[in-house]
Structure formats: structure tokens, C-alpha cells
VMD Tcl script that draws the C-alpha trace (Angstrom):
set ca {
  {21.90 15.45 52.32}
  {18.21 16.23 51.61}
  {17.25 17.06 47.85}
  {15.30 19.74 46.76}
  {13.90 20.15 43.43}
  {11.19 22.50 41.63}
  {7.80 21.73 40.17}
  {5.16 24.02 38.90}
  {2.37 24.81 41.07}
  {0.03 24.22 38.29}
  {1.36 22.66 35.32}
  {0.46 23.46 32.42}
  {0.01 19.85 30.72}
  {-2.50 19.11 33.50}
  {-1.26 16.21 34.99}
  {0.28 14.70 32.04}
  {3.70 14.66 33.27}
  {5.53 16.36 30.42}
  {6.34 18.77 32.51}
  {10.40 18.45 32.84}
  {10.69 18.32 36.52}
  {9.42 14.43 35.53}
  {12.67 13.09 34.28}
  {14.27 14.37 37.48}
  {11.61 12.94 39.56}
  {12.17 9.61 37.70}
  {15.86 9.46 37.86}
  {15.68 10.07 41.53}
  {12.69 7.33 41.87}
  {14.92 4.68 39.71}
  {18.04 5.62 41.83}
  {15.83 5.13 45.38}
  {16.82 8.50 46.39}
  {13.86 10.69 48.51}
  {13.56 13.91 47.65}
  {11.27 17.37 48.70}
  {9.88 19.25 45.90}
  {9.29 22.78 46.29}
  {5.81 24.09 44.31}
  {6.36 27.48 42.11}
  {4.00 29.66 40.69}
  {4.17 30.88 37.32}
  {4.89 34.59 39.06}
  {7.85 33.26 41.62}
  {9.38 31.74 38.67}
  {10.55 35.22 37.74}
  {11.30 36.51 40.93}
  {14.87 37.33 42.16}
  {14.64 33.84 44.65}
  {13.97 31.58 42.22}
  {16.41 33.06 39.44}
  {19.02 33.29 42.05}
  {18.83 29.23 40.72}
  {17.84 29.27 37.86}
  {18.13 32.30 35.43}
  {16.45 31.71 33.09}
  {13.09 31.26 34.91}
  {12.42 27.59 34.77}
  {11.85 24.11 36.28}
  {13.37 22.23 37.59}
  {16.10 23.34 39.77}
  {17.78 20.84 42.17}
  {19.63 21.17 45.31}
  {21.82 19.41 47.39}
  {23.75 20.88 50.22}
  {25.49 23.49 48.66}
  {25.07 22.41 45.75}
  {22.44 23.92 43.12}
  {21.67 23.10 39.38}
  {19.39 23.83 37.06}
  {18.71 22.24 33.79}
  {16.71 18.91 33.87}
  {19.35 16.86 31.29}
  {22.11 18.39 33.79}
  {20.12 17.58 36.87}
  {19.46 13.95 35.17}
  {23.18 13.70 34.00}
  {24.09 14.72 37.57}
  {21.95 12.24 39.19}
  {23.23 9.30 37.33}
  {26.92 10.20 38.22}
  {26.54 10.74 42.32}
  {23.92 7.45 42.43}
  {24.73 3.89 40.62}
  {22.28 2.53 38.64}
  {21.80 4.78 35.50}
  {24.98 4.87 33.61}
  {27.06 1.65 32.76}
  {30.23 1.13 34.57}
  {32.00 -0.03 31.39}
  {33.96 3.19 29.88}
  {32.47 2.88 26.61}
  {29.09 1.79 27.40}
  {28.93 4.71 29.49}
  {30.16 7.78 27.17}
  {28.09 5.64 24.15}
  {24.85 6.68 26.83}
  {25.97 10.20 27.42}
  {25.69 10.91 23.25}
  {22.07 9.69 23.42}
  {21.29 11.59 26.00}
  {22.89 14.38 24.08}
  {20.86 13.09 21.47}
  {17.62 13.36 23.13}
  {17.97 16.87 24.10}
  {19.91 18.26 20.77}
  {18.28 16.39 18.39}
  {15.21 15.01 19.07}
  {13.37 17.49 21.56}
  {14.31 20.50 19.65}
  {11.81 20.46 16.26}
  {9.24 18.66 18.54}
  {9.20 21.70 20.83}
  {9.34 24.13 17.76}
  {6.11 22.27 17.25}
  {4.32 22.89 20.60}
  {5.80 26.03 20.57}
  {4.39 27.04 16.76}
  {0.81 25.33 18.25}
  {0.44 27.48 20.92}
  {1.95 30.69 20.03}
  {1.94 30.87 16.37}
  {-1.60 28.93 15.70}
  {-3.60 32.47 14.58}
  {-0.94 33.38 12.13}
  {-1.33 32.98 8.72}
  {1.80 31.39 7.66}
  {1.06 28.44 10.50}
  {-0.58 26.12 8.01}
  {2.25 26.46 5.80}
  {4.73 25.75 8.76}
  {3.82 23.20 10.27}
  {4.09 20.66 7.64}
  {7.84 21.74 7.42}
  {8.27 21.38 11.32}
  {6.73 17.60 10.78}
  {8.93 16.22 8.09}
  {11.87 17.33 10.50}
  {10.11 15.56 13.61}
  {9.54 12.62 11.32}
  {13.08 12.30 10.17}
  {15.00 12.33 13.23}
  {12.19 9.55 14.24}
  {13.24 7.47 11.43}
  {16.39 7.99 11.81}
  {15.93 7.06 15.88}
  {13.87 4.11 14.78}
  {15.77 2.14 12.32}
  {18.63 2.57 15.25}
  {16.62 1.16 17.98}
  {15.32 -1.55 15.70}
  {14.07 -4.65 17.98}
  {16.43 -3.34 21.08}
  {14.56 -2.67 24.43}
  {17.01 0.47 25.26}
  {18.89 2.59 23.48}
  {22.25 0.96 23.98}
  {22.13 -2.09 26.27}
  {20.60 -1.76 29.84}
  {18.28 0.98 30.67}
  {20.01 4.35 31.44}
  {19.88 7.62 31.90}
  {19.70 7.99 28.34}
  {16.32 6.40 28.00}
  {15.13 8.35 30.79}
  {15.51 11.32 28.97}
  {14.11 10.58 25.40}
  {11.63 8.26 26.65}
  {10.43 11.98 28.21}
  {11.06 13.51 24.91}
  {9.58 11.17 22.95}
  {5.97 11.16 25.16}
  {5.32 14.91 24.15}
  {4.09 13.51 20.41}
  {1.50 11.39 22.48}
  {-1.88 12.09 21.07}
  {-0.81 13.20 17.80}
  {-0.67 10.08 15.77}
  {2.89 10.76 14.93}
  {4.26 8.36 17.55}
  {1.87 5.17 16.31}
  {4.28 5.47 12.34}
  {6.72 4.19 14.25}
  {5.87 1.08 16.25}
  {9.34 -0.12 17.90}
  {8.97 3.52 18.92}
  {5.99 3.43 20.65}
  {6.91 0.26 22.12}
  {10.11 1.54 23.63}
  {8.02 4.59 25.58}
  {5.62 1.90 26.59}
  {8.44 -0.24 28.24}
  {9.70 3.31 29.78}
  {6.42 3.97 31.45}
  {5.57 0.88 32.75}
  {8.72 0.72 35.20}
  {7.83 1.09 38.46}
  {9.83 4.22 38.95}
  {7.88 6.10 36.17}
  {4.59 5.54 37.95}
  {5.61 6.32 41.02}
  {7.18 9.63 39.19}
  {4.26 10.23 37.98}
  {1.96 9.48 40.21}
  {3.24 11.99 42.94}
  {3.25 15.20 39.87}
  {-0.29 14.07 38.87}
  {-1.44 14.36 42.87}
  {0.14 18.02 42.74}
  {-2.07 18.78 39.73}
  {-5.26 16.77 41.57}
  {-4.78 18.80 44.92}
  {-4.62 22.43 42.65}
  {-7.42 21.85 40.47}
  {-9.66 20.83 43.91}
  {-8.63 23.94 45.44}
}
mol new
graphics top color blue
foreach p $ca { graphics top sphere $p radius 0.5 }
foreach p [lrange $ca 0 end-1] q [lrange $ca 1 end] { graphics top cylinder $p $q radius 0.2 }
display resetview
């Protein structure tokens, strides 16, 4: 059965791939599984079609014959259950890579979203200098906590997984900011996630969707 998923027309991290249709296009690209995306506007995001899928507004959705999801760690989770390849076969291994992926959504995306989030909507307030040091000492905690578990490993908890997938994404969105560099096992472990061949050709095919709408 053909799979469907949502993208944004033109996404706002301009090519950058932070977007969160990216950790469905990689799972699909590390599984070998083709897939159609279908381009939104910011407008048709909110329109009765698109929330018929997804109520809340967002991207990505995914379908599958009758089947529809939305929520990228659902899509993701969903991905690596129908497909081998992303979860370990072993019972244990393979509920130990559900927590962390768990973990990357419910603990280590949320305060670094709060910070984008503060940034962009919040950055012409007056209590903003006062808040965002309070938003960085929690990012930096749960990254010290994440780093002395990683320590020296390549993945999270054996092989690659799923699990990486997702806070590999999570963890690219401090990029830029310096924070990322404190902790170098860190930084190593999103280098080692982007250099697999299924990354760049993930991101390689959102990046020509943001090419072919800025030339327009």
C-alpha cells in the first residue's frame, strides 16, 4: 500500500530539516519504504481536510490504506513496528528503546521547545531576559543527565533504533546555539545520526521542497 505523509509547503526552518515530518521521512528512508508526500500550506493546515487527520493542525500526518495517524513519535513508533529494522527483536532490548523514545519526546524536546517557543513569541517581553536563563538550566540538565548515560556508546541502547531517530531529531534543534558543543559525546552522537545514509537522503528530498518554493 502506498504511503502518504505531510510536509509544509514552506517550512519555516528553511531547509534545515527540523521540521518534524523529518523523523518520519527518515524512518521510512532507514526502513527502504517509498513514500508520496503531500505539500500543505500554512492556511490548509487549518482547514476541515487536513484536520479531518490531524486535529490539531499539524505535520506530519501519515497514511496507509485505511489507515491514518498523526503524531510524528506515533508515526515513527508505527513505522518501526509494521517494517524490521528499527526496534530490536529481543523483548527487552525492544521496550528498553520504546522508554527513550518516550524519553526524547517527554523529556528532552519539551524545555527545548519552551525555548524556541519563548524566542519567537515571547522575545519583546520584558520578563524574557529573566526567563530564559531558567528555561536553559532545565535544557542543560536533562543534557547532562542524557550525557553521562550515553557516555562513550554510539546509540542509546545497543544498535541504532527508532529511539535515536527521534532524539537525534530532538537533539539537532540546539544546533547553532553553542549549547550542544558542552556536551561533546553529545554532539558526537547527532553527528553519527546525520551522517547515515538515510538521514541525507531524508534530508535531502525536504531541503529540495524548500529550494523549489523559495525559486518560485
Amino acid at each position: 500500500m502506498a504511503i502518504t505523509i505531510t510536509a509544509f509547503e514552506r517550512s519555516p526552518d528553511r531547509g534545515r530539516a527540523l521540521a518534524r515530518d523529518m523523523r518520519v521521512r527518515w524512518a521510512l528512508e532507514e526502513v527502504g519504504q517509498p513514500y508520496d508526500v503531500r505539500l500543505l500550506s500554512f492556511k490548509a493546515m487549518k482547514e476541515p481536510a487536513h484536520l479531518a487527520f490531524q486535529p490539531f493542525g499539524q505535520i506530519p500526518t501519515y497514511e496507509e490504506g485505511d489507515l491514518a495517524l498523526f503524531e510524528s513519535g506515533a508515526i515513527v513508533f508505527h513505522i518501526a513496528e509494521r517494517y524490521p529494522g528499527l526496534l530490536p527483536e529481543d523483548t527487552n532490548a525492544r521496550a528498553r528503546a520504546i522508554a527513550w523514545m518516550f524519553a526524547a519526546l517527554n523529556t528532552i524536546e519539551p524545555p527545548i521547545v519552551d525555548r524556541e517557543v519563548a524566542r519567537f513569541l515571547e522575545g519583546d517581553q520584558p520578563w524574557y531576559e529573566q526567563r530564559l536563563p531558567m528555561i536553559d538550566k532545565r535544557i542543560r540538565k536533562r543534557m547532562r543527565k542524557l550525557s553521562d548515560r550515553l557516555g562513550d556508546a554510539d546509540w542509546l541502547d545497543g544498535n541504532f533504533s527508532a529511539a535515536d531517530i527521534l532524539m537525534v531529531t530532538v537533539l539537532r534543534r540546539l544546533e547553532g546555539l553553542g549549547m550542544l558543543d558542552e556536551y561533546p559525546n553529545l554532539s558526537a552522537y547527532v553527528a553519527r545520526g546525520k551522517a547515515r545514509p538515510a538521514f541525507k537522503r531524508a534530508f535531502d528530498a525536504q531541503l529540495a521542497v524548500f529550494a523549489a518554493a523559495s525559486a518560485d
